[in-house]
C-alpha positions in Angstrom: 0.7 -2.3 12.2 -1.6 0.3 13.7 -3.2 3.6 11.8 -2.4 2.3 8.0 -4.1 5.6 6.1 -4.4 3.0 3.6 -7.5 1.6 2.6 -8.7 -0.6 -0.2 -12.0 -2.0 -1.6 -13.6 -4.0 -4.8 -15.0 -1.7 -7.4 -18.6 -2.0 -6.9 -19.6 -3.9 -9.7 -16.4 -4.3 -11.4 -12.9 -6.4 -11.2 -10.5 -3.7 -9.8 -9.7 -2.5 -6.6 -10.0 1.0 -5.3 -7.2 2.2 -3.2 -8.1 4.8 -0.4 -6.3 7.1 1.8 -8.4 8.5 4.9 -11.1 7.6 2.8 -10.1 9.6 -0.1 -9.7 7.7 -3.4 -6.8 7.6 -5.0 -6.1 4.9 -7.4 -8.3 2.2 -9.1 -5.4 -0.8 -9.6 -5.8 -4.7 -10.9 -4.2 -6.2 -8.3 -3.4 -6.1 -4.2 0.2 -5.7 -5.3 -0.3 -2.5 -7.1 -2.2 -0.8 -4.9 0.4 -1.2 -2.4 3.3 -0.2 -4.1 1.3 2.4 -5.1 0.1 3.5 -1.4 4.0 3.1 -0.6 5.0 5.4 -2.9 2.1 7.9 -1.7 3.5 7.6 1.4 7.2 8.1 0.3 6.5 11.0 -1.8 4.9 12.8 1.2 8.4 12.4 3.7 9.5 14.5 5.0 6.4 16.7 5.3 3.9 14.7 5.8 6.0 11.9 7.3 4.2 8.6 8.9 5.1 6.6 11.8 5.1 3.7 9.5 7.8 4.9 7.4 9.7 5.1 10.7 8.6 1.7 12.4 9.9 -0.1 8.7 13.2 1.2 8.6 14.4 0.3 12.7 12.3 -3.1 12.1 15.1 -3.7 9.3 18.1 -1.9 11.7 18.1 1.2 9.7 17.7 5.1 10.0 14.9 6.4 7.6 17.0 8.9 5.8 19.4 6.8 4.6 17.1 4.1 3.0 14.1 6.0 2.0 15.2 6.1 -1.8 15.9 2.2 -1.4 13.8 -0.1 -4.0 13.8 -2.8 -1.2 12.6 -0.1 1.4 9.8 0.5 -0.5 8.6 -3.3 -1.3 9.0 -3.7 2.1 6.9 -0.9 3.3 4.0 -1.6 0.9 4.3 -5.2 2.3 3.6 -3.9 5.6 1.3 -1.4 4.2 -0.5 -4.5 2.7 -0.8 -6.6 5.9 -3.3 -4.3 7.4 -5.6 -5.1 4.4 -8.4 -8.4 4.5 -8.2 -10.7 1.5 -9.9 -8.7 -1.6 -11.4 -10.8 -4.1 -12.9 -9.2 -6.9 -16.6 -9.3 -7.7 -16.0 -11.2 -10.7 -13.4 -13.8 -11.1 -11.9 -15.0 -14.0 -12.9 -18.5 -15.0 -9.4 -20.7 -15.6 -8.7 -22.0 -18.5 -10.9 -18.7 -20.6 
């Protein structure tokens, strides 16, 4: 997927990831997981204003028209999937030891 607004980093020093869009922070989440859903609901809660080709290219990948499966939970994991795929492997600067 191409032009993801979407960004996401470690938390300089810390355990949690920042979550960006167009470089603007918006969330500081636990987990990759989070900060997608929470980028796919950003980008949900912006249609149909401020609509992205990405909402557009994940419902006629799954045979759909936007409008009618916008609200779906399923269209949104699915979008923050996609949203997600864009994104390199995050590992937090400090990892829990197992077992502690």
């Amino acid at each position: 997927m191409t032009d993801n607004p979407y960004t996401i980093d470690c938390e300089a020093g810390g355990d949690r990831i920042i979550l960006m869009c167009h470089g603007t922070e918006l969330a500081v989440v636990d987990t990759v997981d989070e900060a997608a859903a929470k980028a796919a609901a950003d980008m949900i809660a912006g249609y149909p204003e401020s609509s992205h080709h990405i909402l557009y290219d994940v419902a006629v990948e799954n045979g759909q028209m936007l409008g009618n499966v916008i609200h779906m939970r399923w269209f949104r994991e699915t979008l923050a999937e996609n949203i997600a795929g864009d994104w390199p492997s995050v590992t937090p600067m400090v990892t829990p030891t197992p077992g502690r």
